[in-house]
KEKE-3310 file (N, C-alpha, C; in steps of 0.2 Angstrom, whole numbers, plus 5000, padded with zeros to 4 digits):
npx = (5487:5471:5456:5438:5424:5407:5392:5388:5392:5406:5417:5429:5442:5456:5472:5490:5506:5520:5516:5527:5542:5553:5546:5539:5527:5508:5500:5484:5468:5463:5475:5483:5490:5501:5497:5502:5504:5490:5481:5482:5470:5459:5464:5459:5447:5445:5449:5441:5426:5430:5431:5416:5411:5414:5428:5439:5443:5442:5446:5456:5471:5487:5495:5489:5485:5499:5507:5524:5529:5538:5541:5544:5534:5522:5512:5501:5498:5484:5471:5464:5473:5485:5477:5476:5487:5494:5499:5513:5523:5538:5544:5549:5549:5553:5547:5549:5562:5569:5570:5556:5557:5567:5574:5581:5576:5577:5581:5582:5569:5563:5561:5548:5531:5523:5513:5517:5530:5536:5538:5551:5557:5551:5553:5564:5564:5562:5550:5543:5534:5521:5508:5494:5498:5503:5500:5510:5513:5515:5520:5526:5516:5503:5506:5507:5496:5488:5494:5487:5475:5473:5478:5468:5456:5462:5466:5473:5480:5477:5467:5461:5456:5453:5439:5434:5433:5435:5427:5414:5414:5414:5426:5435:5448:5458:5470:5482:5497:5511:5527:5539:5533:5525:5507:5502:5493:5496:5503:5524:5534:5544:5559:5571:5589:5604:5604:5596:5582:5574:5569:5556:5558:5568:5564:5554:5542:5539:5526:5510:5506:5498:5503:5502:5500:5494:5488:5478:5464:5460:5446:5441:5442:5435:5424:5426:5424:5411:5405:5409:5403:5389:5387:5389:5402:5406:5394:5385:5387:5398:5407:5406:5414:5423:5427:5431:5439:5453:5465:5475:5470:5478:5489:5481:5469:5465:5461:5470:5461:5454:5465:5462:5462:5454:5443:5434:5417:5415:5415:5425:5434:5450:5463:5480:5495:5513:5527:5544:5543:5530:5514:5498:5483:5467:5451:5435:5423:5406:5397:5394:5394:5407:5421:5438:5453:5471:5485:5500:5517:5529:5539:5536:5528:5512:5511:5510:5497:5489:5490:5485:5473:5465:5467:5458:5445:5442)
npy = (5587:5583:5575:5571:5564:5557:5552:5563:5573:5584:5580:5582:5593:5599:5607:5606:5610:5617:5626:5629:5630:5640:5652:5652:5647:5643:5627:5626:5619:5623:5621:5616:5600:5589:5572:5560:5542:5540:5549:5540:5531:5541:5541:5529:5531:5538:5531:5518:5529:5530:5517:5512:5524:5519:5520:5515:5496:5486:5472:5476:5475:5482:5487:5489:5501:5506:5506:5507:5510:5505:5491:5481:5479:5465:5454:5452:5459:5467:5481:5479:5474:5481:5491:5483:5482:5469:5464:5461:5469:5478:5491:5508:5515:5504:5500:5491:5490:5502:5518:5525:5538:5544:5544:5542:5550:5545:5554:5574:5580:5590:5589:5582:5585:5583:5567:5560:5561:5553:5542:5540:5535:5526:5514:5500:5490:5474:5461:5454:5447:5432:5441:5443:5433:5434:5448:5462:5479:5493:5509:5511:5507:5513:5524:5521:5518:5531:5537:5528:5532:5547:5543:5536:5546:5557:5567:5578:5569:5576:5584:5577:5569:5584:5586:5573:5568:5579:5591:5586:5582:5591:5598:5611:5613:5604:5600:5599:5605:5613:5609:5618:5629:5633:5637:5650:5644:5633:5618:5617:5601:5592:5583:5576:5577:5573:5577:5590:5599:5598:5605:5595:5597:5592:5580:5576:5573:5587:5591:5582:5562:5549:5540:5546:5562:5573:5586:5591:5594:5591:5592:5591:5578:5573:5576:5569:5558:5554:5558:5548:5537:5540:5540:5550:5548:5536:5524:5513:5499:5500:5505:5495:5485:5492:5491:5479:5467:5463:5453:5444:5447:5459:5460:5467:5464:5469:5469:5472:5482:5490:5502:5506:5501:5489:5481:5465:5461:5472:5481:5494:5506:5511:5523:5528:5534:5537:5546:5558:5567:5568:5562:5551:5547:5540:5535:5528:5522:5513:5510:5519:5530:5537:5545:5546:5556:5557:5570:5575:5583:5578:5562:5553:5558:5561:5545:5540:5545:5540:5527:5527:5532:5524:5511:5512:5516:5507)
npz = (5584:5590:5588:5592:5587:5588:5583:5577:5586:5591:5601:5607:5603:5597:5600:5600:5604:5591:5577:5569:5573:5571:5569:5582:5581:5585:5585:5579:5579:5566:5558:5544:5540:5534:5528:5525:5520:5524:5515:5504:5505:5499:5485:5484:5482:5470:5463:5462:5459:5446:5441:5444:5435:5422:5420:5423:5427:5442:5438:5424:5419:5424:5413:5402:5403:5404:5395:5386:5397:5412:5414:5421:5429:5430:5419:5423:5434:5442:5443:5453:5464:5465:5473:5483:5489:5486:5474:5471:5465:5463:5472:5474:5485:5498:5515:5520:5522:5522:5530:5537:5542:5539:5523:5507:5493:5476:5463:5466:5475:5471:5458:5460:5453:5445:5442:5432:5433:5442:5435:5432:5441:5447:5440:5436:5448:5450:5451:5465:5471:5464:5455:5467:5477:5491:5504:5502:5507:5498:5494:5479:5469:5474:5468:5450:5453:5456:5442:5433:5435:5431:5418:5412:5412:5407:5416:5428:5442:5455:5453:5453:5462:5472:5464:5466:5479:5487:5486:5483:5498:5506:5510:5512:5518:5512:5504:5490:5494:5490:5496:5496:5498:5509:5513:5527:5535:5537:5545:5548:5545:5554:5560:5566:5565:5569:5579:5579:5576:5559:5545:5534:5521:5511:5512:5506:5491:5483:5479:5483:5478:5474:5483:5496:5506:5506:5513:5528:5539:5556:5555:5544:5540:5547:5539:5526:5531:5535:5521:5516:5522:5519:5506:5496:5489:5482:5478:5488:5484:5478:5489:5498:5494:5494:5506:5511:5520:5510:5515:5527:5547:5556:5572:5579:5573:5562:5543:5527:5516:5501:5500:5513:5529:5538:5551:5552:5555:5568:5558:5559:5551:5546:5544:5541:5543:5542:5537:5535:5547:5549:5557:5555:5559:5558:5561:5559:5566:5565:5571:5582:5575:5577:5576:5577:5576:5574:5572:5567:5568:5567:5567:5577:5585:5589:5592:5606:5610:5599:5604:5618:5614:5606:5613:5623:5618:5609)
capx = (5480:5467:5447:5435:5415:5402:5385:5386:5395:5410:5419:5437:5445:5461:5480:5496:5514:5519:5516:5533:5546:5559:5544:5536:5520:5504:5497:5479:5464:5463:5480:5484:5495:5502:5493:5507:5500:5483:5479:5481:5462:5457:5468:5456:5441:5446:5450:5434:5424:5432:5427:5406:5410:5416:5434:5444:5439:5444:5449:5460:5478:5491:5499:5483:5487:5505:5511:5530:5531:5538:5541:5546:5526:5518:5504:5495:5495:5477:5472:5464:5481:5488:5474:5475:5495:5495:5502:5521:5529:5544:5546:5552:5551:5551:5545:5554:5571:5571:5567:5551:5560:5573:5575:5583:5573:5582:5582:5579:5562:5558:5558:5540:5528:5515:5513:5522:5537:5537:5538:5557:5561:5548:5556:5571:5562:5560:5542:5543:5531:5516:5502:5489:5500:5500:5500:5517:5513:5519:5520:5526:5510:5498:5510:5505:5487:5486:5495:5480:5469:5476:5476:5463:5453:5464:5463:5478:5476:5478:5462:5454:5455:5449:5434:5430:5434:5434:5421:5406:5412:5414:5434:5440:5453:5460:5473:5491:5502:5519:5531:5542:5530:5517:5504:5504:5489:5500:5512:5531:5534:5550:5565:5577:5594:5611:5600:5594:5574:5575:5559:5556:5559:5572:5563:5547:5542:5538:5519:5509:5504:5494:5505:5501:5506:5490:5487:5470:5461:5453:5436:5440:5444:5426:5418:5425:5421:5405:5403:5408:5399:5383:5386:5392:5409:5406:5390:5383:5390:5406:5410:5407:5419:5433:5430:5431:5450:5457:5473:5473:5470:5485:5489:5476:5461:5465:5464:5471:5454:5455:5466:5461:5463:5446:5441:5427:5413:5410:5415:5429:5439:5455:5467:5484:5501:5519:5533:5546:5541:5523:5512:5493:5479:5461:5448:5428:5416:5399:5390:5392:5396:5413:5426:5446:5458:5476:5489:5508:5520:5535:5537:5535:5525:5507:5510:5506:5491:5484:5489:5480:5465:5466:5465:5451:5439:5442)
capy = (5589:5577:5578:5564:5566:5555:5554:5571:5579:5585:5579:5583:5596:5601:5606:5608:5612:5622:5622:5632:5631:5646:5653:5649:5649:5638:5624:5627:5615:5624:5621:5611:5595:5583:5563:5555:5539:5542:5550:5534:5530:5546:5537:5522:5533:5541:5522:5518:5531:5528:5512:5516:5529:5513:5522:5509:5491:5481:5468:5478:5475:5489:5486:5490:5509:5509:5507:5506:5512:5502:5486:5475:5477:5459:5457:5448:5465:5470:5487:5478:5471:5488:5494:5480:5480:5462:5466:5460:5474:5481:5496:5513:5516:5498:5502:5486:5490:5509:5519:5530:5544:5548:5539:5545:5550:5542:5562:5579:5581:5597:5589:5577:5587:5577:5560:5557:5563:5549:5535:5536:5533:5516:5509:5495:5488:5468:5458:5451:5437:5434:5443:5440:5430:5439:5455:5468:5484:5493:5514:5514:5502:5517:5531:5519:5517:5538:5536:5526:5536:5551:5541:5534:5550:5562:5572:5577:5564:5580:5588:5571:5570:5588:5585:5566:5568:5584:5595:5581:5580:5599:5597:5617:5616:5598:5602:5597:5610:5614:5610:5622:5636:5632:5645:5651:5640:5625:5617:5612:5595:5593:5578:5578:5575:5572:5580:5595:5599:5600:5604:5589:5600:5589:5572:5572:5574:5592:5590:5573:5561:5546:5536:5550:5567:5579:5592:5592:5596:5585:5594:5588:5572:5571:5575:5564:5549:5556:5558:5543:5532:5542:5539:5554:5551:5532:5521:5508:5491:5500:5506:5488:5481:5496:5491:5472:5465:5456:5450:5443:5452:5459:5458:5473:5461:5473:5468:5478:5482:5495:5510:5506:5494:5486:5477:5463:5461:5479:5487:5498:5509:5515:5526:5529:5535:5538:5548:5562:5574:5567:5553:5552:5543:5542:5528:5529:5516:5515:5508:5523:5535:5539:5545:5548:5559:5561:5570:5575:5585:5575:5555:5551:5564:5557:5537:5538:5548:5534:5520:5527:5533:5515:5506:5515:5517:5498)
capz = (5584:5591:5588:5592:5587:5590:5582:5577:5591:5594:5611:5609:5597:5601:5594:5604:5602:5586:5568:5566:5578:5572:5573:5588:5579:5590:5583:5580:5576:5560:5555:5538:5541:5531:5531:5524:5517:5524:5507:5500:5504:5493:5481:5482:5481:5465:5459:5462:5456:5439:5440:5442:5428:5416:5415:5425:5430:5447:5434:5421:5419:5424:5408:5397:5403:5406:5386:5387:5403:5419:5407:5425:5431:5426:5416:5430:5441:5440:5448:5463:5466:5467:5478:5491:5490:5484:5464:5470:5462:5467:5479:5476:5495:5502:5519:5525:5522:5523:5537:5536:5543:5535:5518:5501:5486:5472:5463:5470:5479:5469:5454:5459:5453:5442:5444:5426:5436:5444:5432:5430:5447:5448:5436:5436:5453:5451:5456:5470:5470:5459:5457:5471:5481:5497:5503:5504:5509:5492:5490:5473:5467:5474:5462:5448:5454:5452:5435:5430:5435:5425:5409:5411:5413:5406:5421:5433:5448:5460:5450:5453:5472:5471:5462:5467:5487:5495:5482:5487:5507:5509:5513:5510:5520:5512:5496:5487:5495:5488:5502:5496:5498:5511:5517:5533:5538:5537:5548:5546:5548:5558:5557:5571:5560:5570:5586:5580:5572:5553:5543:5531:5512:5507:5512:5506:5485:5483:5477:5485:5473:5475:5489:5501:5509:5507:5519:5529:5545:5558:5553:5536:5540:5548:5536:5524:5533:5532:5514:5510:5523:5516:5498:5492:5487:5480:5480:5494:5483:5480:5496:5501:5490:5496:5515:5511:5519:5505:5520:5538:5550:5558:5578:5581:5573:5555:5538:5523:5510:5498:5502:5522:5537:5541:5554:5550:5561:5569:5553:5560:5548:5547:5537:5544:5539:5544:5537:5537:5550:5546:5561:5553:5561:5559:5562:5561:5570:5561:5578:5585:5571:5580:5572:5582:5572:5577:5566:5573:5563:5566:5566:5583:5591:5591:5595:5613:5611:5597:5609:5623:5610:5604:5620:5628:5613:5606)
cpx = (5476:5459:5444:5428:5412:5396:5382:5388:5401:5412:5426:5438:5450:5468:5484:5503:5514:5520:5522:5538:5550:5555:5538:5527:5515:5503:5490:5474:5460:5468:5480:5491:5494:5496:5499:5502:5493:5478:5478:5472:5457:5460:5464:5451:5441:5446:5443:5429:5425:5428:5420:5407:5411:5423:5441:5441:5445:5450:5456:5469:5481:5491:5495:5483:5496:5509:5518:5535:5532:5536:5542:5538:5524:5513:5499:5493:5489:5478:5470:5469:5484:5484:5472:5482:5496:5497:5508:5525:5534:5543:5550:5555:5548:5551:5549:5560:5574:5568:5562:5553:5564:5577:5578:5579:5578:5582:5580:5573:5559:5555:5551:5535:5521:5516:5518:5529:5541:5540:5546:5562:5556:5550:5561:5570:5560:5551:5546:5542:5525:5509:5495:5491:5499:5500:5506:5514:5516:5518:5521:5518:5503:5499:5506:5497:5484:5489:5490:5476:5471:5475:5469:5456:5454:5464:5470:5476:5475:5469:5455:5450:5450:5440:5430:5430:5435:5430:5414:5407:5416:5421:5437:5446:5460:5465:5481:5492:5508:5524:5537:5539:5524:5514:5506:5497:5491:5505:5516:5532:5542:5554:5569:5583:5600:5609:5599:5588:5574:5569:5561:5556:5559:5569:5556:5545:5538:5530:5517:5506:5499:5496:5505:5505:5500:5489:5480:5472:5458:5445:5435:5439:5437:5423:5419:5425:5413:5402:5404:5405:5389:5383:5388:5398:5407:5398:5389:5387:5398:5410:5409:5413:5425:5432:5429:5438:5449:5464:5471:5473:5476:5485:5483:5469:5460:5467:5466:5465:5456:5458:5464:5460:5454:5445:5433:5425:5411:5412:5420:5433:5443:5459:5472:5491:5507:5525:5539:5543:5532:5521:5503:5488:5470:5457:5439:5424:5410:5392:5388:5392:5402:5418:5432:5452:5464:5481:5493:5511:5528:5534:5535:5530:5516:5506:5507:5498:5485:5484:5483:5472:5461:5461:5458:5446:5437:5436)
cpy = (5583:5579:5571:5568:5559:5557:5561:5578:5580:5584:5583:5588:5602:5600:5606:5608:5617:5618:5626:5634:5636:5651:5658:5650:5642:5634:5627:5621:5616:5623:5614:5607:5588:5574:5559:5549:5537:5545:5545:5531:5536:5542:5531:5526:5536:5536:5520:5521:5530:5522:5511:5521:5524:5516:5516:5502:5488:5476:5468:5477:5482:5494:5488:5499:5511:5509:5501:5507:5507:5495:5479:5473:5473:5462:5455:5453:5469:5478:5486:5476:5474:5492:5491:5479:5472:5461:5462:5465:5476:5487:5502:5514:5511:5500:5496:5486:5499:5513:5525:5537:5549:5546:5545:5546:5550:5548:5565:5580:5587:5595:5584:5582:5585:5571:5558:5559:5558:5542:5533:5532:5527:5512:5505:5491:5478:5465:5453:5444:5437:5437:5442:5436:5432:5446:5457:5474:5488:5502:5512:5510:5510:5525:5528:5519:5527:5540:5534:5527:5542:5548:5539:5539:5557:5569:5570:5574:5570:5583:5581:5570:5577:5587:5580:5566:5575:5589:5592:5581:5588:5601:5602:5618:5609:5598:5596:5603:5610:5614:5615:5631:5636:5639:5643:5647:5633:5624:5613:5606:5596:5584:5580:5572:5576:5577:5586:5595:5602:5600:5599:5592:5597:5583:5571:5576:5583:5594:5581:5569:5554:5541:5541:5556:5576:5583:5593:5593:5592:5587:5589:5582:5569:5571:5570:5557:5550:5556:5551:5537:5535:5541:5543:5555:5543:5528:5516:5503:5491:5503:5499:5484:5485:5492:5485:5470:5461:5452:5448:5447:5451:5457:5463:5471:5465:5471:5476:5478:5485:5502:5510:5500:5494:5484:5474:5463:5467:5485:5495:5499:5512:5519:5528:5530:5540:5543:5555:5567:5574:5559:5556:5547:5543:5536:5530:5522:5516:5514:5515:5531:5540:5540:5548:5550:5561:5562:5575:5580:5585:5568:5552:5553:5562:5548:5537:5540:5543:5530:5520:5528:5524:5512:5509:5517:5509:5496)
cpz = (5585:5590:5587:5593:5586:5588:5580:5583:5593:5600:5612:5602:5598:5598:5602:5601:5597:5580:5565:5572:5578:5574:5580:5587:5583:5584:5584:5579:5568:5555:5551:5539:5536:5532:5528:5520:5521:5519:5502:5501:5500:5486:5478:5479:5475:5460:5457:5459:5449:5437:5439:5437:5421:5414:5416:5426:5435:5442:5428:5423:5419:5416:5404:5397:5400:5399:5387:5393:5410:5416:5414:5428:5428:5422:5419:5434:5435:5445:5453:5465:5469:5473:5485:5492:5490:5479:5467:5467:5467:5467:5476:5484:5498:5509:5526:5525:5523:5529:5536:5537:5542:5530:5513:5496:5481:5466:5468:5470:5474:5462:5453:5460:5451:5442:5439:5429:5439:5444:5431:5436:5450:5446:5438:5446:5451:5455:5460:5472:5464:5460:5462:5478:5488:5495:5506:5502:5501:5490:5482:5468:5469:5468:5456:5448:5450:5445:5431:5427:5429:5418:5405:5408:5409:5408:5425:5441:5454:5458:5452:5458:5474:5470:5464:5475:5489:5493:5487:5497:5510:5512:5512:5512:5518:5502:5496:5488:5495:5497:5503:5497:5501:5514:5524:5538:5539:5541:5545:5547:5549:5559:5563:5566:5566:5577:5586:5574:5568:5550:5536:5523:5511:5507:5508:5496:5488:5483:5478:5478:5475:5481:5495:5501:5507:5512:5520:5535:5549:5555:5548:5534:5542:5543:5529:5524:5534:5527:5512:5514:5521:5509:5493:5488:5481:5483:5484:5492:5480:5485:5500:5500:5493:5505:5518:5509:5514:5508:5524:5540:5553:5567:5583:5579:5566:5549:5533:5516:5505:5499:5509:5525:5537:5545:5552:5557:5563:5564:5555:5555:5549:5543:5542:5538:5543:5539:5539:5539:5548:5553:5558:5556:5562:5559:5565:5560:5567:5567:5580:5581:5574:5575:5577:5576:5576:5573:5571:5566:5565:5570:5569:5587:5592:5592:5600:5613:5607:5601:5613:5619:5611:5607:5622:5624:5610:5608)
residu = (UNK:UNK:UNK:UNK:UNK:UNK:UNK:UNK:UNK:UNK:UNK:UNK:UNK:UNK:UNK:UNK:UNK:UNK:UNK:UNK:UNK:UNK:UNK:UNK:UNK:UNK:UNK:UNK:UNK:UNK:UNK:UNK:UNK:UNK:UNK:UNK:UNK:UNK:UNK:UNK:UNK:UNK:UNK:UNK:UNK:UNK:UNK:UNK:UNK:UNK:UNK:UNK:UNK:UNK:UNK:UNK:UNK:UNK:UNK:UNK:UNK:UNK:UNK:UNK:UNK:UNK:UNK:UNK:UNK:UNK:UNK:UNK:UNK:UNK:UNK:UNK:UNK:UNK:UNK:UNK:UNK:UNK:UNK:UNK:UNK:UNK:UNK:UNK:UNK:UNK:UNK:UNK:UNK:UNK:UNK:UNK:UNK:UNK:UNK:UNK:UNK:UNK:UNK:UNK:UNK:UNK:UNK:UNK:UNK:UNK:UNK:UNK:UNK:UNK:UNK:UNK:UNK:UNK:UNK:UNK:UNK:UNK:UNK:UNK:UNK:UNK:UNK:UNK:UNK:UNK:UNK:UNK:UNK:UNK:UNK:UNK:UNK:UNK:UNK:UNK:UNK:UNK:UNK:UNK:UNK:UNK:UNK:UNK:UNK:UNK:UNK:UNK:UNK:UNK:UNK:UNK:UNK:UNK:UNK:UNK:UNK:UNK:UNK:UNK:UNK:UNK:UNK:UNK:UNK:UNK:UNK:UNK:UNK:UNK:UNK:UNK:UNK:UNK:UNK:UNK:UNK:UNK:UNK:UNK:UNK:UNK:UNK:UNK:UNK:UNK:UNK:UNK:UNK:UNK:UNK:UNK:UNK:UNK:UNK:UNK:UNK:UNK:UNK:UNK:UNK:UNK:UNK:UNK:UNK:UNK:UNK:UNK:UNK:UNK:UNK:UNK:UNK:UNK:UNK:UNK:UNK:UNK:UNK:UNK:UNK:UNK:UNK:UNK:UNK:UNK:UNK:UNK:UNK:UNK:UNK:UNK:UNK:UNK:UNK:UNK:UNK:UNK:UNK:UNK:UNK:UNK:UNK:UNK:UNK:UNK:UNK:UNK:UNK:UNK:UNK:UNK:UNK:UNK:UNK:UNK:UNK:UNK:UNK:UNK:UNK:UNK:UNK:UNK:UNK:UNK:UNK:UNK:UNK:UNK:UNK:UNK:UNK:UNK:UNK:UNK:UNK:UNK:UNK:UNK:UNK:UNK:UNK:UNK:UNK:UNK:UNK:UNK:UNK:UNK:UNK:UNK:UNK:UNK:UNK:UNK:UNK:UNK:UNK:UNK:UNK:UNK:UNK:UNK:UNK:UNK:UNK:UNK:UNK:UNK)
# end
């Protein structure tokens, strides 16, 4: 699925392939696909909001929520830590040793349903380095982050995303759907295993949680770059602070800010994300109020089309 709008206007908006192979069902531009850790920028925006509510602070220790829970997290990991991937914790799904593709969840997938699900398969993971140090790239640090939020709030992080990001930017077609029971408005995501096209059940947690894997639409996607560069999702002096990199930039000119890639200077955002039978990619311009969305429903399957997007939008 690819859609690119400009200043209010639609240019491009367009599916192909299928969203069910056995089947032979089309892809549409309506159809609900995964984001993989693309979601993790909803993640931030719920962070945040708590924070303007006075229920979290930037500055607060993990450890001030987490009790007795995940006893290897410092005490020095604050929550921005966690929300620029600069905390040091140890890795669940270290992304540098494991392959995006086709990894192991340390239990059965069916059993992650609520964030507290979570917590016994963080645990017994080592820090890294110390807190602030650099940046390492850190799913299990955003699990935590919606752990937080939930206690913080005493609200299911799933119920928070709801209400704090896709209620305010009009996002109906943007939900947590059961992988084991998607509607018919959703596509499969697909795994080529030992050379033959597997849908992604087994690999991916069964309900998303704060380190990605919701289900949306390019529309939706506009519109909440939308919303939240108008104000509606979080205010002007913390939407600053989320699209302010806290790392170097990378070899593309992108630091890592809050929950998204930034580029300084012309203010370009990014939100992206890779895995099982999952390619997500979205990226809005403020000069021009551009935004370029390409989402794939298997690993591979939109790379070339962001290259070339990339390239000739840059």
């Amino acid at each position: 699925m690819v859609r690119v709008d400009r200043d209010g206007t639609v240019e491009i908006d367009a599916a192909y392939g299928l969203a069910d192979r056995a089947h032979t069902i089309a892809m549409t531009t309506d159809t609900q696909l995964g984001m993989a850790s693309g979601s993790k920028t909803f993640t931030a925006v719920v962070v945040l909001k708590l924070v303007e509510d006075g229920l979290l602070d930037l500055s607060m220790p993990a450890r001030a929520l987490l009790g007795r829970d995940l006893p290897l997290i410092a005490d020095d990991v604050t929550v921005e830590h966690l929300l620029c991937h600069r905390s040091g914790i140890g890795d669940y799904l270290d992304e540098d040793v494991l392959d995006s593709d086709d990894y192991p969840m340390p239990v059965s997938v069916h059993r992650l349903v609520r964030t507290e699900d979570f917590v016994p398969i963080l645990d017994g993971y080592p820090t890294k380095f110390p807190a602030g140090e650099r940046f390492s790239y850190c799913n299990g640090g955003y699990v935590v982050l919606a752990l937080l939020a939930e206690r913080a709030s005493g609200r299911s992080y799933q119920d928070l995303v709801r209400d704090i990001v896709c209620k305010p930017a009009g996002m109906s077609s943007t939900d947590f759907l059961r992988s084991d029971s998607l509607p018919g408005t959703a596509a499969l995501g697909y795994v080529e295993v030992d050379g033959y096209w597997r849908t992604n059940v087994f690999h991916l947690p069964v309900v998303a949680t704060g380190d990605g894997g919701v289900y949306t639409t390019g529309a939706d996607i506009t519109r909440f770059w939308d919303a939240l560069m108008t104000g509606r999702l979080i205010g002007q002096e913390t939407r600053h602070t989320m699209l302010t990199p806290r790392s170097p930039v990378d070899e593309d000119g992108d630091g890592y800010a809050l929950g998204c890639w930034a580029r300084p200077g012309p203010g370009i955002v990014q939100m992206s994300g890779g895995d099982a039978g999952v390619r997500f990619w979205s990226r809005h311009d403020p000069r021009d109020g551009s935004t370029i969305t390409v989402i794939g429903n298997s690993g591979a399957s939109s790379r070339p089309l962001v290259k070339v997007l990339d390239d000739l939008l840059s």
